[in-house]
C-alpha positions as protocol buffer text, in pm:
chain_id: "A"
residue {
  index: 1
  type: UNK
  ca { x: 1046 y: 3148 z: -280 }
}
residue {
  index: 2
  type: UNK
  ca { x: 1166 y: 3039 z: -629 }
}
residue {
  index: 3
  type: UNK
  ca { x: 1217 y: 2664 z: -677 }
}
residue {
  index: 4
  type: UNK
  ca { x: 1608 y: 2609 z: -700 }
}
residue {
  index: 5
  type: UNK
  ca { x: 1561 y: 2243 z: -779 }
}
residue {
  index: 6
  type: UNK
  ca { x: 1696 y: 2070 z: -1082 }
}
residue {
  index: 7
  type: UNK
  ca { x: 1671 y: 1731 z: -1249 }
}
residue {
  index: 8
  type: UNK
  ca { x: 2054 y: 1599 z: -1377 }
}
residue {
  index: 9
  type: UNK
  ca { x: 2130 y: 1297 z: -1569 }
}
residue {
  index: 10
  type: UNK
  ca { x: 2492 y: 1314 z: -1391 }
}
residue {
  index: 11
  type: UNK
  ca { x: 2647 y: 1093 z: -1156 }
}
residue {
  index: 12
  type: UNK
  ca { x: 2619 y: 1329 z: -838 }
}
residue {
  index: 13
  type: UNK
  ca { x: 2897 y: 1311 z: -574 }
}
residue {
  index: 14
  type: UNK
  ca { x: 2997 y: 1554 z: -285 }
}
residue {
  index: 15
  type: UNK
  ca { x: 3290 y: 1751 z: -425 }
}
residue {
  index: 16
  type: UNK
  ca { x: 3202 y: 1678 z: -833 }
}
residue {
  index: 17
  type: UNK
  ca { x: 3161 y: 1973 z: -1095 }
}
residue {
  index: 18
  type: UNK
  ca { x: 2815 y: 1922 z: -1282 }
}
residue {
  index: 19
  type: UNK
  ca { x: 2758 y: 2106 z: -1587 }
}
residue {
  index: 20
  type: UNK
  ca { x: 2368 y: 2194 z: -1553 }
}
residue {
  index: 21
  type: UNK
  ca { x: 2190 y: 2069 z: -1833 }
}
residue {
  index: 22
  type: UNK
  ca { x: 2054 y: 2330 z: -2108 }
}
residue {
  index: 23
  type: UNK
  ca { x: 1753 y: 2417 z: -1956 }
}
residue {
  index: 24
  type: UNK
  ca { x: 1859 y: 2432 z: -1606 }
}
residue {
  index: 25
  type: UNK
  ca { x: 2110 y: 2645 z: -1659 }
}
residue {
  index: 26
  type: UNK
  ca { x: 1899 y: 2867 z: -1828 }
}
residue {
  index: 27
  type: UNK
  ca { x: 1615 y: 2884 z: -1582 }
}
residue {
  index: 28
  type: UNK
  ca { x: 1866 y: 2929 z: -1317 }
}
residue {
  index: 29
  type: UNK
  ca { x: 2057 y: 3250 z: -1432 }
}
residue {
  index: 30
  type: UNK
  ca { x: 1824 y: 3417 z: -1674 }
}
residue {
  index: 31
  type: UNK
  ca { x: 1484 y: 3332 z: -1501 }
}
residue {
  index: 32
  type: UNK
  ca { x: 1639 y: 3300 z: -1142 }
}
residue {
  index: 33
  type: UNK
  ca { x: 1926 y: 3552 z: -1199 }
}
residue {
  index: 34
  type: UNK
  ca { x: 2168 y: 3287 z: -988 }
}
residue {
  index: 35
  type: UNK
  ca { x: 2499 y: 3462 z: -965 }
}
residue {
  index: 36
  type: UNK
  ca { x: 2843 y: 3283 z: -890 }
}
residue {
  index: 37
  type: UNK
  ca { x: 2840 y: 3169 z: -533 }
}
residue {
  index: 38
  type: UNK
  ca { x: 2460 y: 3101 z: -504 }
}
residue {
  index: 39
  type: UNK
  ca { x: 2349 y: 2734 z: -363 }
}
residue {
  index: 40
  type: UNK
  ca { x: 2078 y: 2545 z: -572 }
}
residue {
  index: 41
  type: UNK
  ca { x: 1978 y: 2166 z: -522 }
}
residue {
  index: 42
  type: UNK
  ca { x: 2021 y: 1882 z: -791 }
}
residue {
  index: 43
  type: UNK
  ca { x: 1936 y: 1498 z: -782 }
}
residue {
  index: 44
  type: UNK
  ca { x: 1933 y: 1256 z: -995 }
}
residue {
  index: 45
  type: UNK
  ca { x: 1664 y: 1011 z: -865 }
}
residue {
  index: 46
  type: UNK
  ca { x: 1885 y: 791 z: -620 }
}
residue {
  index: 47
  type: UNK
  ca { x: 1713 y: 931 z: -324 }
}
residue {
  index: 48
  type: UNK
  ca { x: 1930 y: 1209 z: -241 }
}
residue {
  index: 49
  type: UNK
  ca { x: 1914 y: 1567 z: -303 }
}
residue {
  index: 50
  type: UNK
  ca { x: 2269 y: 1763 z: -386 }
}
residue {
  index: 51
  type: UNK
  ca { x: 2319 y: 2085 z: -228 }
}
residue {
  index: 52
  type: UNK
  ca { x: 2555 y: 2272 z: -468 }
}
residue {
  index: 53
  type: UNK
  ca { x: 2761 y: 2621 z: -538 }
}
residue {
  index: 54
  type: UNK
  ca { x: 2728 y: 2789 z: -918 }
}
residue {
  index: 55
  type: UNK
  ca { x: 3105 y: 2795 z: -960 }
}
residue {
  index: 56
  type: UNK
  ca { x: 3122 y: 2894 z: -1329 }
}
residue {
  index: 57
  type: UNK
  ca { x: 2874 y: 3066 z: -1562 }
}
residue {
  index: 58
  type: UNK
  ca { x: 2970 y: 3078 z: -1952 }
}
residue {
  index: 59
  type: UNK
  ca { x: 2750 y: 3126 z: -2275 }
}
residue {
  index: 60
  type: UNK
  ca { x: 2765 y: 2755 z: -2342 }
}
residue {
  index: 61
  type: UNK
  ca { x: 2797 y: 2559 z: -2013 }
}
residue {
  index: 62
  type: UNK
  ca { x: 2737 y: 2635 z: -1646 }
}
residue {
  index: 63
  type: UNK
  ca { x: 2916 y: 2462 z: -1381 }
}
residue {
  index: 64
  type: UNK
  ca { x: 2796 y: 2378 z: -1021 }
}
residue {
  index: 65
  type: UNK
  ca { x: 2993 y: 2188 z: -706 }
}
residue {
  index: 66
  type: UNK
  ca { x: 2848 y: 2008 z: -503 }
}
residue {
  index: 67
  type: UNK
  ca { x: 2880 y: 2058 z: -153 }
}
residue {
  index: 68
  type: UNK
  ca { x: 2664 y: 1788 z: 47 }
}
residue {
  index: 69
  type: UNK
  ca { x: 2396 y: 1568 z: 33 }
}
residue {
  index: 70
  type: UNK
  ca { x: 2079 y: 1487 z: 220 }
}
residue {
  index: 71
  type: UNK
  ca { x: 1864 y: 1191 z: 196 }
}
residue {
  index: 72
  type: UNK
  ca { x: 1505 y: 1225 z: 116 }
}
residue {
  index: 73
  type: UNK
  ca { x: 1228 y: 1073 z: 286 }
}
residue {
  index: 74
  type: UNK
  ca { x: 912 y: 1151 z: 104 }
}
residue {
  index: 75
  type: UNK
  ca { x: 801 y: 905 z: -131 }
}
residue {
  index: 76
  type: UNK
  ca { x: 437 y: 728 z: -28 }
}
residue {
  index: 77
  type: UNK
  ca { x: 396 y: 436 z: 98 }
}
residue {
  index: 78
  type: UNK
  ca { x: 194 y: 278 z: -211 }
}
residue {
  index: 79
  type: UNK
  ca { x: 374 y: 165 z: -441 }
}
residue {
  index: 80
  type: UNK
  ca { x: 168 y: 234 z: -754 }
}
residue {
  index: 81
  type: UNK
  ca { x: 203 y: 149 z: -1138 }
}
residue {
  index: 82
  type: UNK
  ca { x: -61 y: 378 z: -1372 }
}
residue {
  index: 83
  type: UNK
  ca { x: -161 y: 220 z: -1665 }
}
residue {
  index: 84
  type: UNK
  ca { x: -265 y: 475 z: -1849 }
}
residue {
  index: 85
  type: UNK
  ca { x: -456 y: 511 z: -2227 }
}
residue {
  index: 86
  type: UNK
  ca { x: -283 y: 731 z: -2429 }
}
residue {
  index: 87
  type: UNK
  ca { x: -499 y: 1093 z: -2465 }
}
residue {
  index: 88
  type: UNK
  ca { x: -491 y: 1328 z: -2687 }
}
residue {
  index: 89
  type: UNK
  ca { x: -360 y: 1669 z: -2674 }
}
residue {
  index: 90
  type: UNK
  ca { x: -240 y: 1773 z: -2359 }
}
residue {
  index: 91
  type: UNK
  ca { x: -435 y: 1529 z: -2137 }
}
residue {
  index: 92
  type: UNK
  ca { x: -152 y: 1272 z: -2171 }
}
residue {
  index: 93
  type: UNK
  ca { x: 72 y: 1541 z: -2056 }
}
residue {
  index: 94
  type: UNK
  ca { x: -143 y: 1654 z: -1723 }
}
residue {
  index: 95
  type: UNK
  ca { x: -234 y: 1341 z: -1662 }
}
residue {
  index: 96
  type: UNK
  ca { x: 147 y: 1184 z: -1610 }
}
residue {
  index: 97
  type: UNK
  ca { x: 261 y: 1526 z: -1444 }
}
residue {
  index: 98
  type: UNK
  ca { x: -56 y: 1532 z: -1146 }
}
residue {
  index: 99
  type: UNK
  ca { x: 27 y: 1180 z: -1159 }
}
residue {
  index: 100
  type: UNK
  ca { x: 403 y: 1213 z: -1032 }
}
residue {
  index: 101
  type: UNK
  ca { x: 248 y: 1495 z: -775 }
}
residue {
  index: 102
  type: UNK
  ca { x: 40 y: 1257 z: -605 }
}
residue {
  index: 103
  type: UNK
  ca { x: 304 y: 988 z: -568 }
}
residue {
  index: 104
  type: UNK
  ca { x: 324 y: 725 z: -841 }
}
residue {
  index: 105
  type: UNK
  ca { x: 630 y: 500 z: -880 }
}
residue {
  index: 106
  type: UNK
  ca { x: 583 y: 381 z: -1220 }
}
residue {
  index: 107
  type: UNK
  ca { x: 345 y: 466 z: -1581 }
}
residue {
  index: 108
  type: UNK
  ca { x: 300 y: 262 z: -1833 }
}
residue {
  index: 109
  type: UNK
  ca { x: 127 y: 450 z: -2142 }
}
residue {
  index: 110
  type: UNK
  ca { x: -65 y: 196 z: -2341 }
}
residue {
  index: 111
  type: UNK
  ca { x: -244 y: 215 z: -2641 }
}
residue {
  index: 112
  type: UNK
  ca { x: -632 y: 35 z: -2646 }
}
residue {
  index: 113
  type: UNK
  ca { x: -893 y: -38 z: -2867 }
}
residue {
  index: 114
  type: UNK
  ca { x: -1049 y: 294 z: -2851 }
}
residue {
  index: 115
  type: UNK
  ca { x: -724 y: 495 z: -2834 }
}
residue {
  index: 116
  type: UNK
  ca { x: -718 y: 863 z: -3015 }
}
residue {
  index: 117
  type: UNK
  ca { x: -359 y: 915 z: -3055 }
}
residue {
  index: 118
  type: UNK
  ca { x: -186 y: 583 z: -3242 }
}
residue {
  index: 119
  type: UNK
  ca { x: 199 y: 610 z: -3266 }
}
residue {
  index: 120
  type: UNK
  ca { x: 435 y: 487 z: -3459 }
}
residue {
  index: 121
  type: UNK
  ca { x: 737 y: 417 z: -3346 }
}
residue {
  index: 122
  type: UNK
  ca { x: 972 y: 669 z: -3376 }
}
residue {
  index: 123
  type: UNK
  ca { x: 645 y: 890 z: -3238 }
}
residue {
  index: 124
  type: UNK
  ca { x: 660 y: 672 z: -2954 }
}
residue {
  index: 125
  type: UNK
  ca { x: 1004 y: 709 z: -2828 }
}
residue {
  index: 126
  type: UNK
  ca { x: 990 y: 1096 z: -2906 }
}
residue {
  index: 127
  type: UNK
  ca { x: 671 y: 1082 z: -2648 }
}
residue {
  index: 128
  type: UNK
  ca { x: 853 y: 862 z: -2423 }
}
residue {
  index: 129
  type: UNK
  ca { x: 1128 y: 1150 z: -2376 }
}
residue {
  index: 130
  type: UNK
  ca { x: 872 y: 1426 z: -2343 }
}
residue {
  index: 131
  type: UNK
  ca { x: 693 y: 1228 z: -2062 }
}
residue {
  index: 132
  type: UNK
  ca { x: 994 y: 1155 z: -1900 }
}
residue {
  index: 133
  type: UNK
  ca { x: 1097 y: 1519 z: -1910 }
}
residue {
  index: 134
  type: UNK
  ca { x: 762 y: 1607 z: -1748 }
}
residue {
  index: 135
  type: UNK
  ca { x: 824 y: 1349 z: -1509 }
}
residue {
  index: 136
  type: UNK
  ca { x: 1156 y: 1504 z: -1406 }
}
residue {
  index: 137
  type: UNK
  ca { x: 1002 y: 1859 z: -1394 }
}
residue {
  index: 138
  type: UNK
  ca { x: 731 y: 1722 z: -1181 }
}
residue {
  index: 139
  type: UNK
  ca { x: 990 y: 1547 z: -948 }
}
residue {
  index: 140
  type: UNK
  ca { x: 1204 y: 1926 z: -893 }
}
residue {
  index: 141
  type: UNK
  ca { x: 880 y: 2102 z: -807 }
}
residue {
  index: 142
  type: UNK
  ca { x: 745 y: 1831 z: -569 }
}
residue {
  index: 143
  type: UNK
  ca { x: 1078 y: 1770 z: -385 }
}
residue {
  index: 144
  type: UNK
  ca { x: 1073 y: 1379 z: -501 }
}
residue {
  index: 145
  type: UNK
  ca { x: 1437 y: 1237 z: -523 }
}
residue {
  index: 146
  type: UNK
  ca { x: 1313 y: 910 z: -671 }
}
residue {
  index: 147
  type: UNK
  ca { x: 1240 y: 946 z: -1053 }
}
residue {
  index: 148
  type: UNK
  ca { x: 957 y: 769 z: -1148 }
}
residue {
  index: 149
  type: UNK
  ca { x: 988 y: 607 z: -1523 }
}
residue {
  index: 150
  type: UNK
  ca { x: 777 y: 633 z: -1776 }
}
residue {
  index: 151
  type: UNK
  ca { x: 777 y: 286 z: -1976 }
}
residue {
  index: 152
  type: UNK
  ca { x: 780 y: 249 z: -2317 }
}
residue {
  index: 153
  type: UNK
  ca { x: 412 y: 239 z: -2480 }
}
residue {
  index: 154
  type: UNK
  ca { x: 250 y: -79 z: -2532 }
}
residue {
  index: 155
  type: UNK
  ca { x: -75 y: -208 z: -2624 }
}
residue {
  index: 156
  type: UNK
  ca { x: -302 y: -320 z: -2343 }
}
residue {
  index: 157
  type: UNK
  ca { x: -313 y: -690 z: -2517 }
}
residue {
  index: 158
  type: UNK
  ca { x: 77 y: -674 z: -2505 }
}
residue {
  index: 159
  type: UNK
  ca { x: 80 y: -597 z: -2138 }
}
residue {
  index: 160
  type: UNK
  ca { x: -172 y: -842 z: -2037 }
}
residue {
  index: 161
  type: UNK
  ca { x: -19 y: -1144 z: -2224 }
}
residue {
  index: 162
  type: UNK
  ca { x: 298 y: -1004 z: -2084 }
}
residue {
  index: 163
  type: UNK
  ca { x: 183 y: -984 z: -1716 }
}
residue {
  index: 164
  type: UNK
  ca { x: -6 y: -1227 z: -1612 }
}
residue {
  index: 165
  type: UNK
  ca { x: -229 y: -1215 z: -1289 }
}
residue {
  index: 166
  type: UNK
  ca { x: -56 y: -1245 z: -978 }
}
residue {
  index: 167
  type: UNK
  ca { x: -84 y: -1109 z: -613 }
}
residue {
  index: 168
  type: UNK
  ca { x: -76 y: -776 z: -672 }
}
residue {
  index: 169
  type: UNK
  ca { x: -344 y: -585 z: -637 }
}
residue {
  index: 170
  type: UNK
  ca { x: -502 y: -507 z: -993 }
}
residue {
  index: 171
  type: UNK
  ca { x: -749 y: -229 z: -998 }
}
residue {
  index: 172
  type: UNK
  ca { x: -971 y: -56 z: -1323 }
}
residue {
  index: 173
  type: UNK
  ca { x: -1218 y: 196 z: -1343 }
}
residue {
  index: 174
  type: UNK
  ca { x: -1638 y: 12 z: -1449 }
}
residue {
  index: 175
  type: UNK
  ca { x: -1919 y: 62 z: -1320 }
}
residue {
  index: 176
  type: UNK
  ca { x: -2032 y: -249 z: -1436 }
}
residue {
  index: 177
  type: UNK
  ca { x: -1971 y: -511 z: -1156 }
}
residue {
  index: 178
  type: UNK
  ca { x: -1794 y: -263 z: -947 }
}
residue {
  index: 179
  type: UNK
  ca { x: -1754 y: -165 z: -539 }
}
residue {
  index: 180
  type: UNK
  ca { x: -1626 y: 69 z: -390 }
}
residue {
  index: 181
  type: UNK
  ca { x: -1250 y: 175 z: -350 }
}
residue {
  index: 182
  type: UNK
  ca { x: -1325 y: 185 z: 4 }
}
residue {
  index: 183
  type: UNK
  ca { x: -1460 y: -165 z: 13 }
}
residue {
  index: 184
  type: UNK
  ca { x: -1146 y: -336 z: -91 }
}
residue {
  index: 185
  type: UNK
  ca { x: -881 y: -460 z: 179 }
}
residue {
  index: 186
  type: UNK
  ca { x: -544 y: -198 z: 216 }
}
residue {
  index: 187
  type: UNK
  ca { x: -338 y: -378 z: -76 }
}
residue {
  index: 188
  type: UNK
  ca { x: 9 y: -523 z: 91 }
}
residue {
  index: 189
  type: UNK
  ca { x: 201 y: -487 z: -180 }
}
residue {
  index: 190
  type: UNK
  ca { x: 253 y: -322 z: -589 }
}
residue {
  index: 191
  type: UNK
  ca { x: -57 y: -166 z: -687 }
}
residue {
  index: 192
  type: UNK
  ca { x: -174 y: -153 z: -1057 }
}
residue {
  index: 193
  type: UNK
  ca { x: -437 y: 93 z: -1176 }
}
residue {
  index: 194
  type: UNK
  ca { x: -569 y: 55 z: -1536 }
}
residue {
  index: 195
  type: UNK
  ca { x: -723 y: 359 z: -1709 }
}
residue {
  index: 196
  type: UNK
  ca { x: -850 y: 396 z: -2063 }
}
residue {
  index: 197
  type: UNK
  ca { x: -820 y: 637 z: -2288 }
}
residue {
  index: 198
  type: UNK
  ca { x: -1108 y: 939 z: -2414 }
}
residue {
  index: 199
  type: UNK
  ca { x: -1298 y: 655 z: -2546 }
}
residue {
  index: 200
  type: UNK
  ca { x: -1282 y: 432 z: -2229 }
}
residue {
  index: 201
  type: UNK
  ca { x: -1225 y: 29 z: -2230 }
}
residue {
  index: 202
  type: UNK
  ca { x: -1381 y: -203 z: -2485 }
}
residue {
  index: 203
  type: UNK
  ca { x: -1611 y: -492 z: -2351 }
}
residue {
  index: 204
  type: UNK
  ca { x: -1359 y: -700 z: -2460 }
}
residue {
  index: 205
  type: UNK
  ca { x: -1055 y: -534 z: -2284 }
}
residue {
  index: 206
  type: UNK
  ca { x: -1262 y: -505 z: -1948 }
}
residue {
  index: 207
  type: UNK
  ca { x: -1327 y: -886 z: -1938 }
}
residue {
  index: 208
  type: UNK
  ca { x: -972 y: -979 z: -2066 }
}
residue {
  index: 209
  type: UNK
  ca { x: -821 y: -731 z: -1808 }
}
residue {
  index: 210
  type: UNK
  ca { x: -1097 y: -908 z: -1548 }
}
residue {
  index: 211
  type: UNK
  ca { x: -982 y: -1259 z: -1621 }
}
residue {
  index: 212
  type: UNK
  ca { x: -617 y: -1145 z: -1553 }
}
residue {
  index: 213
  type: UNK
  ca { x: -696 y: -1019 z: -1220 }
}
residue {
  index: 214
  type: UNK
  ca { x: -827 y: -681 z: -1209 }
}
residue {
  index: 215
  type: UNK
  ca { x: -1100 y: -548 z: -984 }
}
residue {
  index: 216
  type: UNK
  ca { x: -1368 y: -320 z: -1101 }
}
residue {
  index: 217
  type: UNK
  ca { x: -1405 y: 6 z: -914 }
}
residue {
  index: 218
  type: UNK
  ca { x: -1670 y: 279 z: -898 }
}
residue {
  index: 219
  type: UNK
  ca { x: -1555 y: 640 z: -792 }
}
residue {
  index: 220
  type: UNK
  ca { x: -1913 y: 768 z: -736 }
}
residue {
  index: 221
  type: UNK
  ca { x: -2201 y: 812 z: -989 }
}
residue {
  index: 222
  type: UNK
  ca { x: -2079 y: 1047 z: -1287 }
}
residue {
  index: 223
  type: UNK
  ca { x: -1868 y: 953 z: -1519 }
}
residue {
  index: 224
  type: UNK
  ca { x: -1495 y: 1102 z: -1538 }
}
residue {
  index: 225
  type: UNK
  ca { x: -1252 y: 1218 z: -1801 }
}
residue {
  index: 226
  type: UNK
  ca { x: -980 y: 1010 z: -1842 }
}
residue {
  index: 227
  type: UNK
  ca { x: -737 y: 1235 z: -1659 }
}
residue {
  index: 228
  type: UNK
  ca { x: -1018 y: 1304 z: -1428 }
}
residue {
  index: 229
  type: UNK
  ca { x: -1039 y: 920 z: -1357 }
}
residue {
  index: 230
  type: UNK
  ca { x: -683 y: 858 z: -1329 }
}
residue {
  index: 231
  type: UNK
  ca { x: -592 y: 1143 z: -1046 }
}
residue {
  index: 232
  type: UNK
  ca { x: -958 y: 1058 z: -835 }
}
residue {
  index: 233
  type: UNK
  ca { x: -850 y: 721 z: -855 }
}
residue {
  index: 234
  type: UNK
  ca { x: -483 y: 779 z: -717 }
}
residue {
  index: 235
  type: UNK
  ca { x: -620 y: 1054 z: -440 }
}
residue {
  index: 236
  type: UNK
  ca { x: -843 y: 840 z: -328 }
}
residue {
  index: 237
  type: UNK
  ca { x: -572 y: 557 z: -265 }
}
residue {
  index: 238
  type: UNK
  ca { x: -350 y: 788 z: -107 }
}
residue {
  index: 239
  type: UNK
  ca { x: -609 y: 909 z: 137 }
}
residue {
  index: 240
  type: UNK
  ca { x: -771 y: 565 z: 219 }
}
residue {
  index: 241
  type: UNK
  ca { x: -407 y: 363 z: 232 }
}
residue {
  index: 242
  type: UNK
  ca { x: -131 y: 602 z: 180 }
}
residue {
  index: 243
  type: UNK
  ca { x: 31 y: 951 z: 367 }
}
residue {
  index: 244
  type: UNK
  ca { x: -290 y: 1182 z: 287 }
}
């Protein structure tokens, strides 16, 4: 069955008319064919989703009503920030969408030593908006009604000085000095998970993000692509502490 699902910026309430944004409506008549009278879900990431009636379909705006809602209770139990090294091409982009499939709550792009891709800054915010677009597309076709955001990008020395080490549990991918995922103790609370970038982490980033609290981690004895990495790394969580 088709997914009838859409991400909207809106303020959803039971008896409000939503216009659908641009591509929504067009994915939902052209691609879907949706007629007048046809039900289709929105949500806007406050835990809900929206069922809803097409009421009105023009050239330049299409119109739904929203009939009821429904709270949603599928978001894991880990609550899990990826810090993530900007790659190039389309890894960035599969990386953050698989990332948002298997649960995440929060990324945080950041540029390191070794980074490809270096943006300035009105590159950066037009990245910010694609990833959070992918995020949103990931959210309709995994049935998440939490939106998880996609920070603005920072450098890895700009996060560290800017987040100290604390209780949380702080995890990156070395094999140098490493155990075992399944060696550490189920984490009690936020969960942060540095990856690098094609390149991987300097020396120097690996012992400054050491000294602020992060735990080296081996995922088994060949060496992984960055997006590789990043989705093992989240799997593995899920299936050693989460709903897998």
């Amino acid at each position: 069955m088709s997914n009838t699902r859409f991400y909207s910026a809106n303020k959803l309430a039971i008896s409000a008319l939503i216009p659908l944004s641009v591509s929504a409506a067009t994915h939902a008549t052209r691609a879907l064919r949706l007629n007048i009278g046809d039900e289709l879900i929105l949500f806007n990431g406050d835990g809900h989703d929206y069922i809803c009636e097409l009421i009105s379909i023009k050239k330049n705006e299409v119109l739904a009503k929203v009939l009821s809602d429904q709270t949603i209770n599928n978001e894991s139990p880990l609550n899990i920030t990826l810090l993530q090294g900007i790659s190039s091409g389309d890894r960035m982009d599969y990386t953050i969408q698989k990332a948002v499939e298997l649960g995440v709550k929060t990324i945080q792009p950041i540029s390191t030593d070794r980074s490809v891709v270096k943006l300035s800054q009105e590159r950066a915010q037009k990245r910010l908006e694609h990833w959070q677009n992918i995020v949103n597309s990931a959210c309709e076709q995994t049935g998440r009604a939490f939106v998880p955001q996609v920070l603005v990008p920072v450098s890895l020395s700009h996060w560290l000085a800017n987040n100290p080490g604390n209780a949380e549990t702080r995890i990156l991918l070395n094999p140098v000095g490493a155990v075992k995922l399944a060696n550490l103790a189920k984490p009690n609370g936020k969960i942060t998970l540095l990856i690098g970038a094609e390149g991987g982490l300097s020396q120097y980033e690996i012992d400054t993000a050491t000294s602020q609290g992060f735990q080296s981690i081996i995922l088994g004895p060949r060496i992984l692509r960055t997006e590789t990495a990043a989705l093992t790394a989240i799997s593995s969580m899920q299936t050693l502490w989460g709903d897998f």
